[in-house]
C-alpha positions as a printed NumPy array, in Angstrom:
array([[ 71.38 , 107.97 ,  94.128],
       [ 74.957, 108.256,  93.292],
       [ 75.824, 110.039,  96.241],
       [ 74.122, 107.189,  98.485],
       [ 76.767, 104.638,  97.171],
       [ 79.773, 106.421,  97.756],
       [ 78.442, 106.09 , 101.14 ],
       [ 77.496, 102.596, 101.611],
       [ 78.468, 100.973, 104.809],
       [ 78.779, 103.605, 106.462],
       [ 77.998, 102.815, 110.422],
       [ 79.718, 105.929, 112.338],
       [ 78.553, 108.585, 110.333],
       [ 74.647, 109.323, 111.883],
       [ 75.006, 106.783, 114.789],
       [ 74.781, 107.358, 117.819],
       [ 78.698, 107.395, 119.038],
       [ 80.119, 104.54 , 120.965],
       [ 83.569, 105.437, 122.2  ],
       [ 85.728, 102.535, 123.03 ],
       [ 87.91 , 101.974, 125.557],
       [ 91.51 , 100.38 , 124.331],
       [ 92.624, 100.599, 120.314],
       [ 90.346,  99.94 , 117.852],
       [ 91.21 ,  99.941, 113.872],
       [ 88.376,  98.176, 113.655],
       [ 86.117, 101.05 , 113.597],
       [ 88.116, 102.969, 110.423],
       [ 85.594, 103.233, 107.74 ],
       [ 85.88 , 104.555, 103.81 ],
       [ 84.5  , 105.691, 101.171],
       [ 84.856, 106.548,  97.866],
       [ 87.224, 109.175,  96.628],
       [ 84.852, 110.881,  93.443],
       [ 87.973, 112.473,  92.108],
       [ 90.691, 109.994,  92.006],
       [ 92.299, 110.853,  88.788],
       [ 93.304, 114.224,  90.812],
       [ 96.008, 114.672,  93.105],
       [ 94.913, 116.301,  96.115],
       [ 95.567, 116.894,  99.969],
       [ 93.432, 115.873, 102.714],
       [ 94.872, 117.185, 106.039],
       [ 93.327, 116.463, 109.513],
       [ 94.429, 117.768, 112.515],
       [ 93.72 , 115.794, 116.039],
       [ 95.012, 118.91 , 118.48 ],
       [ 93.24 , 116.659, 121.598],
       [ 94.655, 113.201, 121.111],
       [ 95.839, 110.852, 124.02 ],
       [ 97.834, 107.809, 124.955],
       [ 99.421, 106.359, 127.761],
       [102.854, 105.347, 128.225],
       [102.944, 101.758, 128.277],
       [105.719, 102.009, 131.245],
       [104.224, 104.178, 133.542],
       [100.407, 104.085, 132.586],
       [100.474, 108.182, 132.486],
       [ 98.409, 109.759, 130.183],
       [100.613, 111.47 , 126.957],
       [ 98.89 , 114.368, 124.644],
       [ 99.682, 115.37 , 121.612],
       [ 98.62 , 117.332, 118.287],
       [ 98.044, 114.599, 115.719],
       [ 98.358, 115.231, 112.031],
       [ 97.31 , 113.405, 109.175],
       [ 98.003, 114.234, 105.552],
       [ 97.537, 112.473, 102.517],
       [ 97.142, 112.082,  98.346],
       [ 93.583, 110.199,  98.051],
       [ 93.737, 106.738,  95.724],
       [ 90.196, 104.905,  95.335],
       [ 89.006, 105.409,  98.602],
       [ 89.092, 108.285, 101.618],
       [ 88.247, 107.604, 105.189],
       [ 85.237, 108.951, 106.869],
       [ 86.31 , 111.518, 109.399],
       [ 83.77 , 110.744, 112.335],
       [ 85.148, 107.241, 112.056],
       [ 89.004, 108.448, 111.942],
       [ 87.858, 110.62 , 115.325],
       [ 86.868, 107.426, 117.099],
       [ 89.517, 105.806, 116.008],
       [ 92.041, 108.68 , 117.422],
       [ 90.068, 108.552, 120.14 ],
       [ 90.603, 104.415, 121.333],
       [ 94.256, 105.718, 122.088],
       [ 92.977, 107.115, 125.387],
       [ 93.508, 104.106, 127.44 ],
       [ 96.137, 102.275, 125.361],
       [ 99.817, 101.867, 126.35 ],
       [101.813, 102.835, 123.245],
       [105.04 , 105.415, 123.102],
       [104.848, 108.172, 120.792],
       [106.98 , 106.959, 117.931],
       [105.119, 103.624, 117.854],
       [101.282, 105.829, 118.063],
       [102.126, 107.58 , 115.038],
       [103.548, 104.392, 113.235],
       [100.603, 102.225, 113.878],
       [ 98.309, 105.367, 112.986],
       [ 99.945, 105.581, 109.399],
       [100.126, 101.572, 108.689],
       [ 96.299, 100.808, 110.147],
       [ 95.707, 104.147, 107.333],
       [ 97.88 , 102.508, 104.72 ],
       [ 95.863,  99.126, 105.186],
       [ 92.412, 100.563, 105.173],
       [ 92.912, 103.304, 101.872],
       [ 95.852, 102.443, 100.446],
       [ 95.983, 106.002,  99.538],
       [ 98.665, 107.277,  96.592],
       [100.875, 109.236,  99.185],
       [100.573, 109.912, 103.613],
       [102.083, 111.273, 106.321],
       [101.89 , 111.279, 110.423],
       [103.083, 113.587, 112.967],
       [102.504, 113.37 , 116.252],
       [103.383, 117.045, 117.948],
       [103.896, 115.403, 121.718],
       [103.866, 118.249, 124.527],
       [106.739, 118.019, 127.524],
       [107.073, 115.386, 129.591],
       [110.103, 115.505, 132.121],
       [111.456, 118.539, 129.527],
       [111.452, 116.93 , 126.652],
       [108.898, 117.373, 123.522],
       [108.622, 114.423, 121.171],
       [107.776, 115.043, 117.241],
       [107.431, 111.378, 115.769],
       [107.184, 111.817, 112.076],
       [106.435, 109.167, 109.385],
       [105.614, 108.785, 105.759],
       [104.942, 106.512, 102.807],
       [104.65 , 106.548,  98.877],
       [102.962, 103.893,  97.112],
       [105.757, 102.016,  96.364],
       [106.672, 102.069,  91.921],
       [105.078, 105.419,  91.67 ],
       [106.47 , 108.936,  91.718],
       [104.797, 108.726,  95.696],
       [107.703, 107.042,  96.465],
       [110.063, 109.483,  95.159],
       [107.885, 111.815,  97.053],
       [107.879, 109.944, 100.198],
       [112.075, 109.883, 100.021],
       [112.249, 113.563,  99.523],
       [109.662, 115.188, 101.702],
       [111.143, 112.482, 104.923],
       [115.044, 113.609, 103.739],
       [113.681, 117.259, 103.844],
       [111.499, 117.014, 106.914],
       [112.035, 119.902, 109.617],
       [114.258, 121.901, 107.194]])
């Protein structure tokens, strides 16, 4: 019985899935985190995501990943797939894909700690490696947040 209401309102998870077909944060669902007095990771990795570039409508891949320190509530991984997976036809650069990623995150979980890279492969010769992060701002996350971005790729 428990288990049943950390699940409530859950509509991706056993549906049939409907992809869409331009961004939609909309679809980002939660649920509750049983454990929130511990800190933890949760780490996804999207190695098959897509975007276009919103200048020359070609398509852009990357590796997308997603860490973060769980608060109250955790998102529902078929939901965070179809999510990823509205990029496909959306006209967004790389830096801005893995901004938007961590705020629409941010906004739905407000989780204690997260970070976003996007691991971009060539285009013209060059590989992009957007990287972002936040802390919950008051909290040691923050302090967290300042030294794991002034450390990043060291």
């Amino acid at each position: 019985m428990n288990e049943d209401r950390n699940l409530e309102g859950l509509k991706a998870l056993g549906a049939k899935t409907q992809y869409r077909m331009d961004y939609a944060p909309e679809v980002l669902e939660t649920f509750i985190n049983k454990h929130p007095e511990n800190d933890y990771w949760v780490q996804f990795n999207c190695p098959e995501f897509t975007s276009l570039c919103p200048i020359t409508g070609q398509p852009d891949f990357a590796e997308i990943r997603i860490s973060y320190v769980p608060a109250e509530r955790m998102v529902e991984s078929k939901s965070l797939k179809l999510y990823l997976f509205s990029f496909r036809n959306h006209g967004a650069f790389h830096e801005d894909c893995v901004n938007i990623i961590m705020k629409d995150l941010i906004n739905l979980m407000q989780p204690k700690y997260i970070e976003v890279t996007g691991i971009f492969t060539p285009r013209g010769g060059i590989s992009i490696y957007p990287y972002a992060n936040f802390g919950q701002p008051g909290t040691e996350y923050e302090e967290m947040a300042m030294t794991r971005f002034m450390n990043h790729n060291q």
